[in-house]
N, C-alpha and C positions, 0 to 999 in steps of 0.2 A: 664225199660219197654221193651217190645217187639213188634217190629214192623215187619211188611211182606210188602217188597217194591218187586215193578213189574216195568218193562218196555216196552213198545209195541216193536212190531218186527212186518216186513212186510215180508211175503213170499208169491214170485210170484208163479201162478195158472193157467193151461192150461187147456182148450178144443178143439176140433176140431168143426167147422161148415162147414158142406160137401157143399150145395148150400145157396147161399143168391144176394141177389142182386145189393146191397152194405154193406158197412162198416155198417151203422147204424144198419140196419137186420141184419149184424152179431152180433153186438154190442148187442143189444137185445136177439140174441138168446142162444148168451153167456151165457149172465144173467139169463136167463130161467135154463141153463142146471149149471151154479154155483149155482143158488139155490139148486137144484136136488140133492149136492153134485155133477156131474158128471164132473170130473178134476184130472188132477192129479200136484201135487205140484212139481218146477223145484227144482231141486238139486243146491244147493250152490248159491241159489238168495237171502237169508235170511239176514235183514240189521236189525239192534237195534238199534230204536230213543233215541238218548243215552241223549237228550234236554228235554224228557217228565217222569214222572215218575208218578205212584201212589202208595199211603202208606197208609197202614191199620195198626193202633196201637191194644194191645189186648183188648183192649175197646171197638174195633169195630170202632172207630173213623176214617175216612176218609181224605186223603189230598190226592189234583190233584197240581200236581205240572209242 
């Protein structure tokens, strides 16, 4: 049988926030402008949770492992 396994990866994601008044305002504003897309992705920050896996068999059958 044939199966397509995946595994998550995290890579970190920059914006700039010009003025805010604290953390959390930036925190928020952040999130405003990740949504947007507007970021750009850090080079060589990229980890693979090598502990989680998901598997798709050709059946369509699903396993979260």
């Amino acid at each position: 049988m044939r199966y397509t396994v995946q595994r998550p990866v995290v890579m970190w994601i920059e914006t700039e926030i010009e003025s805010a008044e604290d953390y959390n305002q930036a925190l928020d504003l952040a999130d405003q402008k990740f949504a947007k897309g507007d970021y750009v992705e850090i080079e060589m920050t990229s980890a693979i949770d090598y502990e989680r896996y998901w598997i798709q068999d050709e059946t369509g059958k699903e396993f979260h492992l």
